[in-house]
N, C-alpha and C positions, 0 to 999 in steps of 0.2 A: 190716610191709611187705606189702602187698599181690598177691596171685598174680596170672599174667595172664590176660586174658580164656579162658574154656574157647573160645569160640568161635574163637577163634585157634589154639588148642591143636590137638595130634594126638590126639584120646581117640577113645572106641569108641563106632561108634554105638550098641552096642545101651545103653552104659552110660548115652548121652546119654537114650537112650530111657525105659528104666528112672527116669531123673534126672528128667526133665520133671514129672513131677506136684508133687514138693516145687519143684520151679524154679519152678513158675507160682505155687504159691502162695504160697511166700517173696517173691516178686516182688511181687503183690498186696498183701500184707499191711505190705509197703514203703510204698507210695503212697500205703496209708493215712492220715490228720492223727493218730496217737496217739505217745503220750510211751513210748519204749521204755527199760525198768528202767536206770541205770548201771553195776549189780554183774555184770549179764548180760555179761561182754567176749567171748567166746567166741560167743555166740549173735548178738551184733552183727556179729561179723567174717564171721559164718559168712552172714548176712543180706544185710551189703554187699557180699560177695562176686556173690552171688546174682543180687540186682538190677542191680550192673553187666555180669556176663554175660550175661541179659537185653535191654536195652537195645545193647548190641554186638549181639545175636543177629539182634535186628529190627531194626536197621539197615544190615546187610550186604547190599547187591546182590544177591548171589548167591541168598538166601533170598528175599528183596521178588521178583526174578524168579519162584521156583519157586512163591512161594505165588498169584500172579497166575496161572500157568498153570495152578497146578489149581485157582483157581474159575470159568477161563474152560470146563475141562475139566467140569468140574461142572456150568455153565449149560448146556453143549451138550447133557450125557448127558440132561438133563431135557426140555430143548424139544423133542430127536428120540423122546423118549416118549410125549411131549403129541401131536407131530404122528402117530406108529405108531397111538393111542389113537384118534384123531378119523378116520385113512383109515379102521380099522375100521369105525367107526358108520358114515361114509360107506356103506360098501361096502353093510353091512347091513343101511342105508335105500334102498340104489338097487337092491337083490335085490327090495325089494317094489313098485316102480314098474313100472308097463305099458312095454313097448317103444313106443318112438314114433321114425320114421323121418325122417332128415332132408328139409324142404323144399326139392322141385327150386327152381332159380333162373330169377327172370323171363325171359322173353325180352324179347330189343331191340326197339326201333322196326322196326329192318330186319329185321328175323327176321318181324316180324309179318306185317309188308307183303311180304315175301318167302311167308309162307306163303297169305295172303292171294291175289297174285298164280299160286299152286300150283293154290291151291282153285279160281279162276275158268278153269286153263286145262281142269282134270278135271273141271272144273261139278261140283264138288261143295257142292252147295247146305245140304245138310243141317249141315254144320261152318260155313257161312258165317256165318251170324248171331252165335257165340261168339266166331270171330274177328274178326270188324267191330266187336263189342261192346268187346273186348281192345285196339282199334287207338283206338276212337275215346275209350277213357279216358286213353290217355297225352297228355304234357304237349307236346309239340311233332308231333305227326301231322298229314299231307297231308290236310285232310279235303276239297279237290273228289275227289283220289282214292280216300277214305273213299262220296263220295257216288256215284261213279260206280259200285264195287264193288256196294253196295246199291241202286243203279236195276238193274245188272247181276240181280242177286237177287230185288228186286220182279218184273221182264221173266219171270223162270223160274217165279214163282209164277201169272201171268197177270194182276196189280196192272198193266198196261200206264199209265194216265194217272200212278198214283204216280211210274211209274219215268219217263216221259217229263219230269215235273216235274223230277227230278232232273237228269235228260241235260240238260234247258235249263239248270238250272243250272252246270252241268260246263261244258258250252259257251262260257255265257256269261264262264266267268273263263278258260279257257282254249281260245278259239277253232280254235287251232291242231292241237289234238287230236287227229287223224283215226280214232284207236281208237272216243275215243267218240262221234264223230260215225258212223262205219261201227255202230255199238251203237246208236244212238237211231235209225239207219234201219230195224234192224233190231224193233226195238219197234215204231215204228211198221207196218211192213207183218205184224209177228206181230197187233198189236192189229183190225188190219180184215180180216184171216182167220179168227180165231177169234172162233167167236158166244161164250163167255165174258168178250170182253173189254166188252159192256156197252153203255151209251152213249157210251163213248167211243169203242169202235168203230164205232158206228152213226155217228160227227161225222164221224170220220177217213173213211168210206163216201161219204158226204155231197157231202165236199170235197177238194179237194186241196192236200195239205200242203205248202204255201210257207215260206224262212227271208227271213224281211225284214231285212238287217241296215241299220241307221243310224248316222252318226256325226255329228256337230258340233263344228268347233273354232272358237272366238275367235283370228284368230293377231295376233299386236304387233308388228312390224317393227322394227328401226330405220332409219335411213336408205335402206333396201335396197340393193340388186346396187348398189354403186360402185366405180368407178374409185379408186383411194390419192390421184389426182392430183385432190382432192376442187374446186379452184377450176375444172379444165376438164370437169368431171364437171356442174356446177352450170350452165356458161356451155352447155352443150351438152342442159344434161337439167335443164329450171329445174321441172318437176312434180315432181321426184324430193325437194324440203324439202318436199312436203306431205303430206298423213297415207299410210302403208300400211297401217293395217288392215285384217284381211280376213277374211273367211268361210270356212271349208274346210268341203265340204260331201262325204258321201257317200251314196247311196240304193242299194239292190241288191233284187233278188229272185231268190231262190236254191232247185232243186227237184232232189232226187233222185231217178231212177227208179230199181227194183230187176228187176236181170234175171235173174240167177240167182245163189244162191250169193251168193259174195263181191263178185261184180263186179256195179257202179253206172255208171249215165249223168248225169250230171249238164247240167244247163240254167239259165245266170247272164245275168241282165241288170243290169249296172252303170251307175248317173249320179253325176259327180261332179264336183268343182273348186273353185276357188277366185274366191271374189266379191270385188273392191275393191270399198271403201267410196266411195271418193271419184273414181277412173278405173275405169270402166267397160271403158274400150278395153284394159287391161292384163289383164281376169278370163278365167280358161281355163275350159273345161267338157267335157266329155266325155260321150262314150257310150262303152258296151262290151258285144257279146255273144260267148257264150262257147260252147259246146258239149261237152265232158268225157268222157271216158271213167274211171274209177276201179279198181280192183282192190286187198283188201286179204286177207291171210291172215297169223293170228299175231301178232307183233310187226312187221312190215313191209309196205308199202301202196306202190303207184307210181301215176301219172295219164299221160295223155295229156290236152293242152285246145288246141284251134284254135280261133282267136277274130280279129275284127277289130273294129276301135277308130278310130269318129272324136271327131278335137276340135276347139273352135273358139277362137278368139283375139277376144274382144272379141263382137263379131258378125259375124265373119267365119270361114271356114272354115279352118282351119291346115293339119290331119295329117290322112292315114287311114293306119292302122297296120295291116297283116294279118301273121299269125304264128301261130306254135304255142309252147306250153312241155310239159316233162316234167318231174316229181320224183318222188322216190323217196325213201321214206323208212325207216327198218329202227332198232329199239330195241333196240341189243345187249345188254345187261341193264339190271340199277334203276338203274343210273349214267347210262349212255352212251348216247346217240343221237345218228345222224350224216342229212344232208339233203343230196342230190343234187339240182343243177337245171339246167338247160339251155332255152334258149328262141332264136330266128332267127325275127325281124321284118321287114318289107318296109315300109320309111316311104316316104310321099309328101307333098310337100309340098304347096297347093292354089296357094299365089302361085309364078310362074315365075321370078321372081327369087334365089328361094330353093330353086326344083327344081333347077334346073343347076347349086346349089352342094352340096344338102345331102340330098337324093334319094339312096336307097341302102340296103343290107342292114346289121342289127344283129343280130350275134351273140354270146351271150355263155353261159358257164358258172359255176357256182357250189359251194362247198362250204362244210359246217356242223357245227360237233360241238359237241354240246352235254354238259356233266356234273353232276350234279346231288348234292353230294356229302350232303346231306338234304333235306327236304321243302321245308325255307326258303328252301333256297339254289339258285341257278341260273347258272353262267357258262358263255359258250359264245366261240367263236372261229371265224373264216372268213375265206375269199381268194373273189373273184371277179374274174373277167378278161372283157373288153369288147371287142370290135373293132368299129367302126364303119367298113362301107364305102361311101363318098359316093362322088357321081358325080364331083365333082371330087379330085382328090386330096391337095388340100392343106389339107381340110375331113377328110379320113382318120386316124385316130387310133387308138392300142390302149391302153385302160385295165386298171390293174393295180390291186385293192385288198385291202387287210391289216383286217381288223376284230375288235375283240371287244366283250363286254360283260359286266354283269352285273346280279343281280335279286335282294332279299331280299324275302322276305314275313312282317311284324313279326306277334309275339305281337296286340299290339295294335289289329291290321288295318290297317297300314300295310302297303303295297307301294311299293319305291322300286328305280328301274332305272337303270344307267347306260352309255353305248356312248361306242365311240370308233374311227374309224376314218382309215386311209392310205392315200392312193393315185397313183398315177403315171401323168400321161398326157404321151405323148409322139404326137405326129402328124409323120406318116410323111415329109412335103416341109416346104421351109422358105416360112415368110410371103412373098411378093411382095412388100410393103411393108417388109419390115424387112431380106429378106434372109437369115433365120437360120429352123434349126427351132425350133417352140415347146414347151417344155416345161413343165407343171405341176405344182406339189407343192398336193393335195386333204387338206385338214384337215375331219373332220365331227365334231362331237361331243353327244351328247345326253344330257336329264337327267327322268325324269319320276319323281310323286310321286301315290300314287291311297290313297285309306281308305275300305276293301272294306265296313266297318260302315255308310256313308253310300250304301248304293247304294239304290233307290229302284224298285222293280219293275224290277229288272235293270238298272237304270240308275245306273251310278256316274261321277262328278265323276274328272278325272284332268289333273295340269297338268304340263307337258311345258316344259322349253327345249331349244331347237336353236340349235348355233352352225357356220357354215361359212366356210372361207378358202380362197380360192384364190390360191398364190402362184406367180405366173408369170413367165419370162425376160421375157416382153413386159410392159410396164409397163400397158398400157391394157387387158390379158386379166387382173389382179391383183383380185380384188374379196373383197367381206367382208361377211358379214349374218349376223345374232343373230334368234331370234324366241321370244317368250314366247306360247302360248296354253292354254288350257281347253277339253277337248273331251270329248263327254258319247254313248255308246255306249249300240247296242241292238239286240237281235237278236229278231224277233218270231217 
């Protein structure tokens, strides 16, 4: 009869201990394929004994757990040996290495142009070059502000025509400018004071420096100014189905004196309008001079400008318009700039017909804030308000308008802008004819599209729609006109 398993049993460990070497091997020797004697009965019992408490032994739970946890124990002691082993060499190859310090971190676009901006207000000439160099290698930088900095730079080395090159160019994409238009007056009257500045001082001596700006547009009509009530629009106006195409034309010559300092005089003679193709009698045209006073310091600049303006209707004499405007402009940092404007006109009309109805002062105010949140991008928003006071008073009206817009300038040298504006006029007495006051709701919206790589000695290609509605209580004051043109600018 067979004992039962030890492993089951209460025995001693240490007896168990002691047991193990003949255990294992009597176990072994089990497994064996041999023929073991039959006279042996004692040594067999003692054998099978063996190998069944064996096999109970290694199949217990209890032990499969224990011995799994010490060779999980086992792998661990070694790996955190291997890794002690290898921080050492670490350590003992990085004692022999030179100290090297970490590299500062780039600066941003804005950082650059911000320091940029620092250097030009301390004229500090000598850093400018590194950091113009920094600015104009990143991947999205303003570079007319990149060019204006370094005509800025050129001006202070006594490069006068290089840096004048530039300012025309700066100009020419952003006419609006007045920093660097006040900076190329400033070049100019340095270059014909100073005998260093060359032959180009000796031109500028010569002559006197005129801007001729030019523009030309093709415009495309559609039907133009009509009545909604398009059958008695037709029965009253039968020219109005044939072509509106038309010419917009404009011609200036523009000169700035320098009087002292900051402040400039300015002298503008304006020609311009618009030519039908096909009715002569409908084309307007105009004169305009102007006379200016300027003042700019810093980031902010204002004008004075009284000016008077005739035009003529066909070949006849229409308007003369006398008046003043003022603006004021101020760059609160690299983001923000806001445009103050004000202007009161004195219009007369030339036929009498239309003096004692429409004869009378126009005044009006304006605001503008522009944000620039990078170099690409540009949106701005503004309200201006309008009063018109005729002679008569039911021709009196105060307009009210809500505007904005916006402008990217592509990697690829695309420029594409878009505006949109609201506005509300209401006049002051009610129609004679209808009985009620009139009121309008002004829709304007526009859409242009220009590729700054096709420009052509300052001359670039630029195509423009404009869409306008006016929707009015009065059914025959309701009208609506679209127009597509191309129009091609220049500034001499």
């Amino acid at each position: 009869m067979f004992r039962r398993p030890f492993c089951l049993c209460r025995i001693n460990l240490k007896k168990l201990i002691d047991f193990s070497p003949l255990f294992f091997r009597q176990a072994y020797s089990l497994l064996q394929p041999k023929t073991v004697p039959f006279h042996n009965r004692q040594s067999d019992t003692l054998v099978l004994h063996a190998a069944f408490g064996a096999k109970s032994f290694f199949k217990n739970p209890i032990c499969i757990f224990v011995m799994k946890r010490a060779a999980l124990l086992l792998i661990l002691c070694l790996s955190l040996r291997c890794v002690f082993a290898a921080d050492d060499d670490v350590q003992s190859a990085s004692a022999d290495l030179p100290y090297r310090p970490a590299e500062p971190a780039q600066p941003s676009d804005q950082e650059l142009k911000s320091g940029l901006e620092a250097a030009l207000a301390e004229q500090d000439w000598q850093n400018m070059p590194e950091l113009l160099q920094q600015y104009r290698s990143r991947f999205l930088t303003d570079q007319v502000f990149a060019d204006y900095v370094e005509a800025r730079w050129r001006s202070s080395k006594g490069e006068y025509a290089q840096a004048q090159a530039l300012f025309r160019r700066v100009l020419a994409q952003r006419p609006e400018w007045q920093e660097a238009r006040m900076a190329s007056i400033t070049n100019l009257s340095a270059a014909r004071a100073q005998p260093r500045a060359g032959d180009f001082g000796r031109r500028l001596q010569a002559s006197d420096v005129w801007q001729l700006p030019i523009s030309l547009s093709q415009v495309h009509n559609n039907q133009g100014y009509r009545s909604r009530s398009s059958n008695a629009s037709r029965a009253a106006y039968p020219h109005q189905e044939k072509n509106n195409d038309a010419l917009r034309f404009n011609l200036g010559a523009e000169h700035d004196f320098s009087l002292k300092g900051n402040h400039r005089l300015r002298l503008g003679l304006t020609s311009g309008g618009t030519h039908y193709w096909d009715y002569y009698d409908r084309s307007t045209h105009f004169v305009r001079l102007a006379a200016g006073y300027r003042s700019s310091s810093g980031k902010q600049s204002w004008s004075l400008t009284p000016y008077t303006e005739q035009s003529w209707l066909g070949s006849e004499k229409y308007t003369l318009n006398t008046g003043a405007s003022a603006a004021y402009h101020n760059k609160l940092n690299d983001n923000w700039r806001v445009s103050l404007s004000a202007s009161s006109v004195n219009r007369s009309f030339n036929n009498p017909n239309h003096a004692k109805y429409f004869d009378g002062n126009i005044n009006s105010i304006s605001g503008t804030a522009e944000w620039r949140p990078d170099s690409a991008w540009l949106i701005s928003a503004g309200a201006d308000y309008r009063a018109d006071l005729t002679r008569n008073a039911t021709r009196a009206s105060d307009r009210t308008v809500l505007r904005t817009g916006i402008s990217r300038q592509f990697e690829s040298g695309f420029k594409a802008g878009a505006s949109f504006q609201y506005g509300r006029r209401e006049f002051d007495h009610s129609e004679p004819l209808y009985g009620i006051g009139r009121r309008d709701n002004e829709y304007n919206a526009s859409a242009s599209i220009s590729y700054q790589p096709r420009r052509w000695k300052g001359v670039a290609p630029k195509i423009d729609y404009r869409y306008s509605k006016v929707d009015s209580n009065i059914g025959s004051s309701s009208k609506e006109n679209s127009q597509w043109f191309m129009s091609l600018e220049k500034k001499f």
